[in-house]
C-alpha positions in Angstrom: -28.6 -1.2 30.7 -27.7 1.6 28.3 -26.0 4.8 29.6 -27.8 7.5 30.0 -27.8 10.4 27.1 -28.3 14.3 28.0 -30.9 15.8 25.6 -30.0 19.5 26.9 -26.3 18.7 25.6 -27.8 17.5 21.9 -30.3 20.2 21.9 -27.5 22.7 22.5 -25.3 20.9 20.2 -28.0 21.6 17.4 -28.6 25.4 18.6 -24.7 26.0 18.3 -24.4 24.4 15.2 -27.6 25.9 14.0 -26.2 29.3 15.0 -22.8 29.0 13.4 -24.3 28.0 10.3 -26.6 31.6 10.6 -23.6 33.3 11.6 -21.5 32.1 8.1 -24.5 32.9 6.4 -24.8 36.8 7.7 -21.3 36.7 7.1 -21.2 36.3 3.6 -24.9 38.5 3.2 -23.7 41.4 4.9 -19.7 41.1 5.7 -17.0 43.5 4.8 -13.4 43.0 4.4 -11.0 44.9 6.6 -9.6 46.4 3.5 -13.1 47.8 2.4 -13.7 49.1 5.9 -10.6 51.0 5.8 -10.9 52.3 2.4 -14.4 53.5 3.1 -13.5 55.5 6.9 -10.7 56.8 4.8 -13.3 58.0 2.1 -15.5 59.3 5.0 -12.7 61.1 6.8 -11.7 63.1 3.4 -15.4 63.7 2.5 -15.4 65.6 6.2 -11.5 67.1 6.1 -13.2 68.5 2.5 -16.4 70.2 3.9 -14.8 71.6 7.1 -12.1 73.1 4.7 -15.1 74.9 2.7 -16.5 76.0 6.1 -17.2 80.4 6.1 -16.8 81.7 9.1 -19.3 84.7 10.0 
């Protein structure tokens, strides 16, 4: 007799794979180097340093 085969385990081994694959593709849709991050909270953080400097008190 043949061994008996999980179907939960390939079913879950299609889900993860399935997922990874939707993960790489988000990645390369939406994904932002560390390098762009940085350079974009550093433009954010001036923008703010800027308008606080320009701030009247009353």
């Amino acid at each position: 007799m043949a061994k008996p085969v999980s179907l939960n385990r390939y079913r879950k081994t299609k889900a993860r794979a399935e997922g990874k694959a939707r993960a790489d593709a988000n990645t390369v849709k939406f994904g932002r180097s560390k390098v762009e991050k940085t350079r974009d909270q550093a433009c954010n953080d001036k923008a703010l340093r800027n308008l606080e400097g320009h701030k009247q008190d009353r």
